[in-house]
N, C-alpha and C positions, 0 to 999 in steps of 0.2 A: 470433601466431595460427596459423602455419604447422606450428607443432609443435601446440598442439593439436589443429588439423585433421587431423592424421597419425594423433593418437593414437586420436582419435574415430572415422577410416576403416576404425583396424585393428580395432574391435570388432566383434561378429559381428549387427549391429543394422543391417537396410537402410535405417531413414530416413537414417543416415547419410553414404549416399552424396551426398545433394543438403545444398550449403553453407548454406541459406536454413536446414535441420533442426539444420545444427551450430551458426546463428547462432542461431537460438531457446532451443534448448539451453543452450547459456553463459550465453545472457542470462539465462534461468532459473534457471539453478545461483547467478546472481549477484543476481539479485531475491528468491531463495527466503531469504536468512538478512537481507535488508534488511527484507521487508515481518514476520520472525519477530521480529527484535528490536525495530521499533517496534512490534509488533502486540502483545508481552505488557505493554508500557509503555500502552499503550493501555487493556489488561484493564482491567488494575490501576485506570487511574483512572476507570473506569465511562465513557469515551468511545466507545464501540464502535458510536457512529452519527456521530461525527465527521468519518473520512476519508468517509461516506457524502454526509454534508455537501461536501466538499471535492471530492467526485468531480461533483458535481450543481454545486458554480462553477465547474467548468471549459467548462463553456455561457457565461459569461459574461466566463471569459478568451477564451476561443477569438471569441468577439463581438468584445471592445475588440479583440484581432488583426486581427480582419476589419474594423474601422472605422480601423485603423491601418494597413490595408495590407500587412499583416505575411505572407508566404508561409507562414513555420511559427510559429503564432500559441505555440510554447512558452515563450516570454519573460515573453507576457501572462500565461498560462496560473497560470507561479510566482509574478511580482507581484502576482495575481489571490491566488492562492491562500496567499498569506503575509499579503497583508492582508486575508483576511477569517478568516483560522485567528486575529489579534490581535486581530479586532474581537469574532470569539465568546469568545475566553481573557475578554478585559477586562467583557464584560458576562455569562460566567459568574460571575467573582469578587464580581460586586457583589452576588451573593444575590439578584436580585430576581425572580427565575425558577428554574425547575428547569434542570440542565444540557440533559436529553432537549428540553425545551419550546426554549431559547436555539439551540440544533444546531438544531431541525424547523425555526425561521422564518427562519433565515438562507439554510441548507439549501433548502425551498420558493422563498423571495425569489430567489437568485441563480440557481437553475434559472428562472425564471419569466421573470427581467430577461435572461439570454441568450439563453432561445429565442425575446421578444418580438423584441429586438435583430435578431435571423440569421434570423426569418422577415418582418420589416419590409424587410430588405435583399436578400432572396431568396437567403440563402445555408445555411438548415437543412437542405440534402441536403451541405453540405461535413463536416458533422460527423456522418454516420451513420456511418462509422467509429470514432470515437468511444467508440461505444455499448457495442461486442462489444466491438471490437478486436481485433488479429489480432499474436500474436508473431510470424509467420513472416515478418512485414514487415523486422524487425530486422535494420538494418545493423552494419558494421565499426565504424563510430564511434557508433551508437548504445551498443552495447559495449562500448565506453571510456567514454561517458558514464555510463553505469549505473555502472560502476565505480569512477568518481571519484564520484560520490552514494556509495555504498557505504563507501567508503575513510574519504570525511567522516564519514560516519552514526560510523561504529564508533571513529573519533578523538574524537569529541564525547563519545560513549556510554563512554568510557573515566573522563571528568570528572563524567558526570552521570548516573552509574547510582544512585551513593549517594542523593544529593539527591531524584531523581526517584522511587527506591526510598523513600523515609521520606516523601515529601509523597502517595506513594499510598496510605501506610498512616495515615498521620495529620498533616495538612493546619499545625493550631494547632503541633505537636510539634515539625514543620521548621524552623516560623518560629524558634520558642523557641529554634532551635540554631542561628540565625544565618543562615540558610537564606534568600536572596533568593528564594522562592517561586514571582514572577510570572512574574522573569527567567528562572526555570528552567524555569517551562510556558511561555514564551514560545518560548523554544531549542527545545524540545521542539515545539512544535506547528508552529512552521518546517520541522522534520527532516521531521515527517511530511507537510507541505505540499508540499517540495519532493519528498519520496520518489511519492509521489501523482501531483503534473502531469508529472513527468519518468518515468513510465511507464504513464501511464491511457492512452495510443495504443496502446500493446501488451495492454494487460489489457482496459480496456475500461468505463466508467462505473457499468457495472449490474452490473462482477464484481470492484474494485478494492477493495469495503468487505469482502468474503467475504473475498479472499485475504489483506487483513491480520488477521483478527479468527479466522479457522478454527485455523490453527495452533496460535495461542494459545489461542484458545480449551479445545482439543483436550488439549494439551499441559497446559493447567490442570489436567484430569481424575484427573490418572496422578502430577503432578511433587507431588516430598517438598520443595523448596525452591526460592530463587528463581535459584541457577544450572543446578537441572538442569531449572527451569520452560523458560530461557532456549533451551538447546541443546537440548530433546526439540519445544521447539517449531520450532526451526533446520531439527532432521532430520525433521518432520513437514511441510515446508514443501516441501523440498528432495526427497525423496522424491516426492510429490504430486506437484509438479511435473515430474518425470523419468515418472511415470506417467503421469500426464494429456497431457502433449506423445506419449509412443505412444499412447495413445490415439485422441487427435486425426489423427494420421499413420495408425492403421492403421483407422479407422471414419471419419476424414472433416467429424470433427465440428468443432468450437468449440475453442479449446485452454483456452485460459481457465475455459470452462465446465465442460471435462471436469477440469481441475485443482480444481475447486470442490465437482466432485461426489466425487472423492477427499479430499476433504482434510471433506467433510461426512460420508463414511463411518467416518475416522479421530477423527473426533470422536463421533459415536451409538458407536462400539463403544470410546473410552476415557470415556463419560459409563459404557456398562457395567460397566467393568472397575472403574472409582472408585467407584461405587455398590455392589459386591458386595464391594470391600475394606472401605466403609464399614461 
């Protein structure tokens, strides 16, 4: 950490003088290509109210924490969140609902049942943080955390880009080619369960589903295929993010929010750019 502390100092960038803007900083540089490559796997498969969903149970992990006594209810938080990403997976598959409809009522429910929970026990002002969220919080081993999430993410995504790449494009096709389906949206929606509760303290509940889904989003507009989909969404993430945190350093604002509102600008002017090549 000490060399890149150094290297960060010698840029000619004054939030960089205070270590709280260098730990954000990393942390971002290191969140920006996790939330890009679960975020176009996302696109693809029309889930793009999902992590919305997952961001709204983390009310409900941070609850079972607080009834468990838990200091840093983050434990809850992915237990919480890995089992209700298998409990939507399993009753999307059955067909008996739209995906949108299955995501709104689990989504509504587990927001509902954690804020009854933490305002029964008088503790809905522990989770207004939460809400926004604030990177500038990020510690030294927050930043080895994110990192080993990240390391995982892309060791995984090394096995299951194919799979997940052919069950986005066509569902019956995958099977037919021997394709464990469920297990593979199962993998898949853990990644993003875990990618979720292990940094919605830093992004923030109400900006967690933006910064997966913008990128991609974005990056969908412009990209000829699905590796340069991949990486222009990476550098659309990643970028945003370096912008958005000076923003936030030199106005004062929201970091998150101003990250969102770049990365919303990056997309209205590559929805342009795709539209006039169309």
């Amino acid at each position: 950490m000490d060399l890149i502390y150094g290297v960060l100092e010698s840029l000619p960038v004054s939030m960089f003088q205070y270590d709280f803007m260098k730990n954000a900083f990393i942390a971002l540089v290191l969140l920006a290509p996790l939330f890009a490559m679960l975020g176009t796997m996302t696109v693809n498969n029309k889930m793009a109210f999902f992590s919305d969903a997952l961001g709204h149970s983390a009310f409900t992990g941070i609850a079972i924490g607080t009834l468990l006594g838990c200091g840093n209810p983050l434990l809850a938080m992915i237990i919480f969140g890995i089992g209700i990403s298998l409990v939507i997976t399993r009753v999307r598959a059955s067909g008996l609902a739209s995906s949108d409809t299955v995501i709104s009522v689990f989504s509504s429910t587990a927001m509902a049942l954690g804020i009854v929970i933490l305002t029964s026990r008088g503790g809905f002002a522990r989770i207004s943080s939460y809400l926004i969220g604030d990177i500038l919080t990020v510690g030294v081993g927050d930043i080895f955390l994110i990192l080993t999430v990240l390391v995982l993410a892309y060791f995984l995504w090394i096995f299951l880009y194919n799979p997940l790449l052919l069950l986005s494009v066509n569902p019956s096709l995958a099977a037919s080619r021997g394709i464990k389906t469920l297990v593979v949206e199962n993998i898949f929606v853990i990644m993003v369960a875990v990618a979720v509760m292990v940094s919605i303290r830093w992004v923030g509940i109400l900006m967690i589903n933006s910064l997966l889904i913008l990128p991609a989003a974005a990056a969908r507009n412009i990209s000829q295929g699905a590796r340069s989909y991949h990486w222009v969404a990476t550098g659309f993430a990643v970028v945003a993010s370096i912008i958005g945190l000076w923003i936030s350093y030199q106005f004062g604002t929201s970091a998150g929010a101003s990250i969102v509102l770049v990365l919303a600008i990056f997309f209205f002017f590559t929805y342009l750019v795709g539209r006039r090549g169309k």
